[in-house]
C-alpha positions as CSV (number, residue, x, y, z in Angstrom):
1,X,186.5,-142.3,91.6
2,X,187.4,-140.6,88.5
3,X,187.6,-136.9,88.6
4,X,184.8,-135.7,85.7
5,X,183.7,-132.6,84.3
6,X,181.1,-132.4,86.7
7,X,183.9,-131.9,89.1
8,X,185.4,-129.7,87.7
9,X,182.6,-127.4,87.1
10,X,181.1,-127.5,90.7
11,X,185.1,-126.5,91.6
12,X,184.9,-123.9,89.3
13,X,181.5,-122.6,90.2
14,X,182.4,-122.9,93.8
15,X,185.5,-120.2,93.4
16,X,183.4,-117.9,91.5
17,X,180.5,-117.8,93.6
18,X,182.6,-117.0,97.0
19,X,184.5,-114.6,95.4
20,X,181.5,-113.1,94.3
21,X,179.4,-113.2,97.4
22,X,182.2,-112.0,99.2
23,X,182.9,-108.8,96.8
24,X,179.1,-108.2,97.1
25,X,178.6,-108.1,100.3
26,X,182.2,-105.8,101.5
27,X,181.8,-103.8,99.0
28,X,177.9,-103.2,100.2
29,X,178.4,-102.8,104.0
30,X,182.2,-101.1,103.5
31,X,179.8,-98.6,101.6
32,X,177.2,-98.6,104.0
33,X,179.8,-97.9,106.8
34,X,181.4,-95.2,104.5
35,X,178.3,-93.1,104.2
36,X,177.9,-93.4,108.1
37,X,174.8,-96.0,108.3
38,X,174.7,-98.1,110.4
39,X,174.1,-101.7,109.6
40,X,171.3,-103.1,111.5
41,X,171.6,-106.1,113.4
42,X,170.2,-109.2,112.9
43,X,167.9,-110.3,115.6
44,X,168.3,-114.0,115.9
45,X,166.9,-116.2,118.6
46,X,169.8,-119.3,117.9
47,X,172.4,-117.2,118.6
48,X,170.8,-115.2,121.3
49,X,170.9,-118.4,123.1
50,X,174.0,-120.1,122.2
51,X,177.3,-118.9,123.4
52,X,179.7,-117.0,121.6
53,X,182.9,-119.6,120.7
54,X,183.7,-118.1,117.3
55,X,187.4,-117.6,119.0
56,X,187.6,-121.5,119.7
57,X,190.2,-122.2,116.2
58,X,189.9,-126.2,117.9
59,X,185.8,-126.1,117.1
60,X,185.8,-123.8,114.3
61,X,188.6,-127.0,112.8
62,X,186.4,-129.8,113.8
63,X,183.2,-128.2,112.3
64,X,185.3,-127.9,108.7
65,X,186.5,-131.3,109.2
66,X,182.6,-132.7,109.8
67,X,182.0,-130.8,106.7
68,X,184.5,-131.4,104.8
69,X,186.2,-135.0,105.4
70,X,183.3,-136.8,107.2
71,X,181.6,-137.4,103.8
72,X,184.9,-139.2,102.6
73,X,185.0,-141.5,105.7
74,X,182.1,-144.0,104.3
75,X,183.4,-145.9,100.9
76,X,182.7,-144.7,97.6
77,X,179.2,-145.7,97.3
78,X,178.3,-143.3,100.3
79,X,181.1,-140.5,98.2
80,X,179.6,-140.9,94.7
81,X,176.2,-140.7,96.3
82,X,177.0,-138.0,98.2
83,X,178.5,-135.7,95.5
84,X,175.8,-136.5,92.9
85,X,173.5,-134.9,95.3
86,X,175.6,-132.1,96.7
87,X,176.1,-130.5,93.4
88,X,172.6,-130.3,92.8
89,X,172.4,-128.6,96.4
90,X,175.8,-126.3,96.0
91,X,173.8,-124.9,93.0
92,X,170.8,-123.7,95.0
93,X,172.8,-122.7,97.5
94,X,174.9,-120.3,95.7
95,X,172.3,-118.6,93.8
96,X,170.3,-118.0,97.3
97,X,174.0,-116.6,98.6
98,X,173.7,-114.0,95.7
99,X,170.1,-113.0,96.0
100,X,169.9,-112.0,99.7
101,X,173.1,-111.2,101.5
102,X,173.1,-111.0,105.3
103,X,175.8,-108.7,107.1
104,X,178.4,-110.6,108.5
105,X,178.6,-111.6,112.3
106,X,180.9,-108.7,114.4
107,X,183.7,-110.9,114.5
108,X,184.4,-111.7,110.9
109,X,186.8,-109.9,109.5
110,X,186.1,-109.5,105.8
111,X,189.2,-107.4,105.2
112,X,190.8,-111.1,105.7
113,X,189.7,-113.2,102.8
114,X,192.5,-115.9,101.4
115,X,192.8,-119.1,99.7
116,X,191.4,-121.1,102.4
117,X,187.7,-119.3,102.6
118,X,187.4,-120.9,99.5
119,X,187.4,-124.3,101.2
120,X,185.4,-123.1,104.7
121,X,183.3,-119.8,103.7
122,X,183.5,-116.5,105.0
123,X,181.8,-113.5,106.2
124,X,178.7,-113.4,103.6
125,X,177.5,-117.2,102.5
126,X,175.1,-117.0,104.8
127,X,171.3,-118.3,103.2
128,X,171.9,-121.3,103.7
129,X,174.9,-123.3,106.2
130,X,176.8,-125.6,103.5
131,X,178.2,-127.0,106.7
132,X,174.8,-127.9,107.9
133,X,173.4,-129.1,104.6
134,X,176.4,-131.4,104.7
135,X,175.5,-133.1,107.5
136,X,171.8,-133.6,106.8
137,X,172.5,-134.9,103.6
138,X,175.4,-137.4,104.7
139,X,172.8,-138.3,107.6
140,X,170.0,-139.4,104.4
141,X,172.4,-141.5,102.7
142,X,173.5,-143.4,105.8
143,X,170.1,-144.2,106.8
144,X,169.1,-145.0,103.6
145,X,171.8,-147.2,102.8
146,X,171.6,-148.7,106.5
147,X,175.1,-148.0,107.9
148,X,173.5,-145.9,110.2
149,X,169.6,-146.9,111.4
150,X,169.2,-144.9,114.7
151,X,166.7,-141.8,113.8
152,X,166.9,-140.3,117.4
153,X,171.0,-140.7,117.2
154,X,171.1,-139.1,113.4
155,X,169.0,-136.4,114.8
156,X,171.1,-135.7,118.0
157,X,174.5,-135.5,116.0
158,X,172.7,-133.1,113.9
159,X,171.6,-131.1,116.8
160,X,175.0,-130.9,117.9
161,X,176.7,-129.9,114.8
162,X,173.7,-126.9,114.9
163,X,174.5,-126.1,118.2
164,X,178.3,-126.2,116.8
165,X,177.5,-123.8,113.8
166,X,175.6,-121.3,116.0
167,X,178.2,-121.1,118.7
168,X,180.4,-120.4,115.9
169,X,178.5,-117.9,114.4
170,X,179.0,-119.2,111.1
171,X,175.3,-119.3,110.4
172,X,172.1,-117.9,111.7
173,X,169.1,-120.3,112.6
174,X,167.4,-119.6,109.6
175,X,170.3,-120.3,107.6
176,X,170.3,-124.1,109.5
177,X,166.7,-124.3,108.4
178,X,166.5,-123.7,104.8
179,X,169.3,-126.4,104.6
180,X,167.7,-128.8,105.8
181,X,164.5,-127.7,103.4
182,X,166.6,-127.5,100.4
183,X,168.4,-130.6,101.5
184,X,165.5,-132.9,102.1
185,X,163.6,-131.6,98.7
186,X,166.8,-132.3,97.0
187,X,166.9,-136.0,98.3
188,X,163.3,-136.5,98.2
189,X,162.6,-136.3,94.8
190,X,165.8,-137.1,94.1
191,X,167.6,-134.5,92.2
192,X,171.1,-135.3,91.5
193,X,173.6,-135.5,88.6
194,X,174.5,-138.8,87.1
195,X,178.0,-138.9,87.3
């Protein structure tokens, strides 16, 4: 597949957008801590039941690897599909990150940004899991194109990779759920770039 403008400009938009949801929200809750507020937590009933495995480096891999490489596993067709659709979805995405900005689990440490949380995320992309979203969508095209025709097994691996993300604590629940809203509208009607 050759590498086209559209590439490009979801790459581009990509590093500008984390940079800039992670600028906004440190520089918001660094101030917040500054003037001696306290942020409020997040009351959130996936992660109230989940366990906490956001130490696990083996899990917090394998969930960047379903994301990430599991969409390159399944030919071209599946990859060209896949993309056309995902930039579509990386758009909404990003311009819900910069509307509403959730604080950042305890454990992330947004003093610690690098090269790589470019690639994975970091303490503020919250609204909604691009992890998740990933998975939904790569589940659509596989049914659809019938590599994969089992509903109840498409839904369990999903489940699990929830399960995955909220142990994680990448991701609140509702962050899971408006992915797979924006994600199914996206595929439904079938809004995606022509590459």
């Amino acid at each position: 597949m050759n590498i086209t403008i559209y590439h490009i400009m979801l790459i581009l938009l990509h590093l500008l957008m984390v940079n800039y949801v992670h600028n906004t929200g440190s520089s918001f809750y660094n101030n917040r801590i500054a003037q001696q507020k306290i942020t409020p937590k997040v009351y959130d009933i996936g992660i109230k039941y989940t366990p906490n495995l956001s130490d696990n480096t083996v899990l917090i891999y394998l969930s960047h690897f379903l994301a990430i490489v599991l969409p390159l596993m399944f030919g071209e067709s599946v990859l060209k599909t896949y993309i056309q659709y995902w930039i579509v979805i990386y758009i909404i995405r990003y311009l819900f990150n910069s509307i509403t900005i959730l604080p950042k689990d305890k454990t992330c440490d947004d003093n610690n940004f690098s090269f790589t949380n470019y690639i994975t995320g970091h303490c503020y992309d919250k609204i909604f899991s691009g992890h998740f979203a990933s998975g939904v969508l790569l589940s659509l095209i596989l049914y659809n194109k019938g590599i994969v025709t089992s509903i109840p097994l498409l839904v369990i691996l999903n489940s699990l990779n929830a399960f995955l993300i909220l142990s994680l604590r990448f991701h609140y629940s509702i962050d899971l759920l408006v992915a797979i809203l924006v994600t199914v509208i996206v595929y439904q009607n079938n809004l995606k770039l022509k590459l």
